[in-house]
N, C-alpha and C positions, 0 to 999 in steps of 0.2 A: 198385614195381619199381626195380630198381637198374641198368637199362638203359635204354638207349630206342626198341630195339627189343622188337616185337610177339613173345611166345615162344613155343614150339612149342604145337601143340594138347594137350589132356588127355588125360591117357591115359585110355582109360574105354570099359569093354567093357559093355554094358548101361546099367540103370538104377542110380544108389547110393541105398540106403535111408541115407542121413545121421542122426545124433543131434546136433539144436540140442536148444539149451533156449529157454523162456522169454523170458528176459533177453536173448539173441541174436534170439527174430523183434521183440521188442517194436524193438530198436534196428535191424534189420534193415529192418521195415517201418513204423516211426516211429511205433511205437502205443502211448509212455508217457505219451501225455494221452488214448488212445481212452477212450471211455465206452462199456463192455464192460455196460450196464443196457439198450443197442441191440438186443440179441437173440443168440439164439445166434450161434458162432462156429464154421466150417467149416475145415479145414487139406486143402486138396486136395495126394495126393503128400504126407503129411507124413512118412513112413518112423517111424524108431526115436525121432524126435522129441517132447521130455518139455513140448511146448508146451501140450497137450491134458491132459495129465495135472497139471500146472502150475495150467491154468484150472479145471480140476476141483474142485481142492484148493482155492481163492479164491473159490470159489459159483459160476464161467462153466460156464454148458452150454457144452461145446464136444463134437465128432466131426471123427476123423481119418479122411480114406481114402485106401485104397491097397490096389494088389493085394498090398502086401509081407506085410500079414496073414492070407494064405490060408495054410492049414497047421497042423500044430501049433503051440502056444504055446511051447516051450522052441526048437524049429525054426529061427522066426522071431527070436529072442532071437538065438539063437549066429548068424546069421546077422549080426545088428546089431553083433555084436562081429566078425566078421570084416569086415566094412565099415570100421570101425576102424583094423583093423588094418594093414588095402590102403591105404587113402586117407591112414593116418599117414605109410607108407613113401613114398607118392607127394611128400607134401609135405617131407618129408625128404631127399630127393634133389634135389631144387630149391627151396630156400627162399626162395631169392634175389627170386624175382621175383614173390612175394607182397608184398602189404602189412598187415605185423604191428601196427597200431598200435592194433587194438582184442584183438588175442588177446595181444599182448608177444612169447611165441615157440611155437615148432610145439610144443613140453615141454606148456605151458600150455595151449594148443590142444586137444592129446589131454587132456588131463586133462575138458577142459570137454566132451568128448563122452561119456566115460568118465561124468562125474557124471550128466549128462543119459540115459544111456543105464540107467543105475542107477535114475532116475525112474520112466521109461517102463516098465522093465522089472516094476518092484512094479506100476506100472498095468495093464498089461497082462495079468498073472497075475489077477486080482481078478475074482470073480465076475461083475461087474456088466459087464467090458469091452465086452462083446458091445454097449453102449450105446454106446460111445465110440467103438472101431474097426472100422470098416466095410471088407471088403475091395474097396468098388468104386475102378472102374478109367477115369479119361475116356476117351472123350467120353459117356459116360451115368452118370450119378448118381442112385441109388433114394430120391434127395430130391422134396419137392411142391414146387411154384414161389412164391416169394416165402415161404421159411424162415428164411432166416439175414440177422441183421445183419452183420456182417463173413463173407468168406470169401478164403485167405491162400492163395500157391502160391511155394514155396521150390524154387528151381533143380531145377524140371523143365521148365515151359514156355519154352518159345525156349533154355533151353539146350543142349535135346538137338533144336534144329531141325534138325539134319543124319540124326537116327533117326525125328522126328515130322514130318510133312510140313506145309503150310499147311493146305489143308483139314480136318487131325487140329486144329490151334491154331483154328482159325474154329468149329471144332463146340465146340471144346473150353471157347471164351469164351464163344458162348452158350450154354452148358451151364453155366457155373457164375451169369451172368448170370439164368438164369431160374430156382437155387436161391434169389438175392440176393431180400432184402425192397424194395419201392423206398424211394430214400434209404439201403438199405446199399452197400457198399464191396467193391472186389475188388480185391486187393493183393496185384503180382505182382513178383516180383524174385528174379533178374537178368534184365537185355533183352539180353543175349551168349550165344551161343551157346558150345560146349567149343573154340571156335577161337578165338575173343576176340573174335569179331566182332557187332555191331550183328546182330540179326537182321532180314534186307531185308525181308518180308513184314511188319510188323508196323504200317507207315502202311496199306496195306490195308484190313489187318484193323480197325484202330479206326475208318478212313470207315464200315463195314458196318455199325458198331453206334453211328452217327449217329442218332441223336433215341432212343437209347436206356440212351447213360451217359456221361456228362460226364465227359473225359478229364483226367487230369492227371499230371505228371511230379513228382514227388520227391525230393529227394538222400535217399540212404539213408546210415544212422548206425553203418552194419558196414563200411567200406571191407572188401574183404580180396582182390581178385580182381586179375590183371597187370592187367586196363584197366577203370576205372571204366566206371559203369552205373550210370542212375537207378533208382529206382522207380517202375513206374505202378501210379496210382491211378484207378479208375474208379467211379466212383456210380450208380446205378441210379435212373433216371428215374422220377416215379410217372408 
């Protein structure tokens, strides 16, 4: 930020199906030493995102889900460019109070969703997607319990805590919790909400899943939001 004060809330009408790549959750959620040999990998809420498509391609079973893939497949596609297109203009009319120092400028920015978007999108056309993109929706997941080694959630939880209520995040944690294998990982970021603020439910919420996964905090390797926010990291108890 180039201010010091706190800036308006985000403009953001619904949910955005965002286009990361790879490269961005790896440094986003600090996983360029994971050992991805742990077990499958889950992206809860991953949108147009070419993280799964990415892992594909490297030998990682990975599945994305999200209601964003209900629909036709070209549908869903233009959709992910119009997300694009909305969330460019947003950042373009206020650059200011971003921190550019892993994307360089907002040019660069789009471009990197534009590539990532171009990913996902050959992914997603291919026979086989139906393996990869599931369209569920939390707080219920048509996974069996103790599945995945890693499972990832990229600004949707606590950030839209002012559309999802607590008791939607409480279901929502043990829900991805009882996908988790024990000893795998749930790695969630950002803890801000689209107001910039700490989400207050969130000491709660991790007492409740006391003796059930060892809590831990992160610096994430994406700065890019007005007000920093760790990472939490949660491990799953056997």
């Amino acid at each position: 930020m180039n201010n010091n004060s706190k800036p308006a809330s985000y403009p953001q009408v619904g949910v955005a199906s965002t286009c990361r790549s790879y490269e961005e959750y790896c440094a986003m959620f600090n996983l360029e030493d994971f050992d991805w040999t742990k077990g499958p990998v889950l992206d809860v809420a991953g949108g147009a995102s070419s993280f799964t498509s990415q892992l594909h391609a490297r030998g990682v079973k990975a599945i994305a889900a999200d209601p964003f893939y209900k629909g036709p497949t070209e549908d869903v596609i233009a959709a992910a460019h119009k997300e694009i297109e909305v969330s460019s203009a947003k950042l373009a009319a206020n650059p200011g109070v971003y921190d550019w120092s892993y994307y360089g400028t907002p040019e660069l920015h789009r471009q990197g969703r534009e590539r990532s978007l171009a990913l996902f999108s050959e992914d997603f056309r291919s026979a086989d997607a139906d393996t990869r993109y599931d369209s569920a929706s939390l707080p219920h997941l048509p996974f069996n319990n103790d599945t995945f080694g890693l499972v990832v959630s990229s600004h949707f939880l606590f950030l839209y805590a002012d559309a999802f209520g607590e008791q939607f995040h409480a279901d929502s944690l043990a829900e991805m919790m009882r996908v988790l294998k024990p000893g795998g990982e749930l790695r969630i970021y950002p803890l801000v909400s689209l107001r910039w603020e700490e989400c207050p439910y969130i000491p709660r919420l991790l007492h409740e899943l006391k003796g059930v996964a060892k809590v831990e905090y992160l610096s994430t390797g994406l700065p890019f939001m007005p007000v920093p926010s760790s990472l939490l990291r949660l491990v799953k108890q056997a």
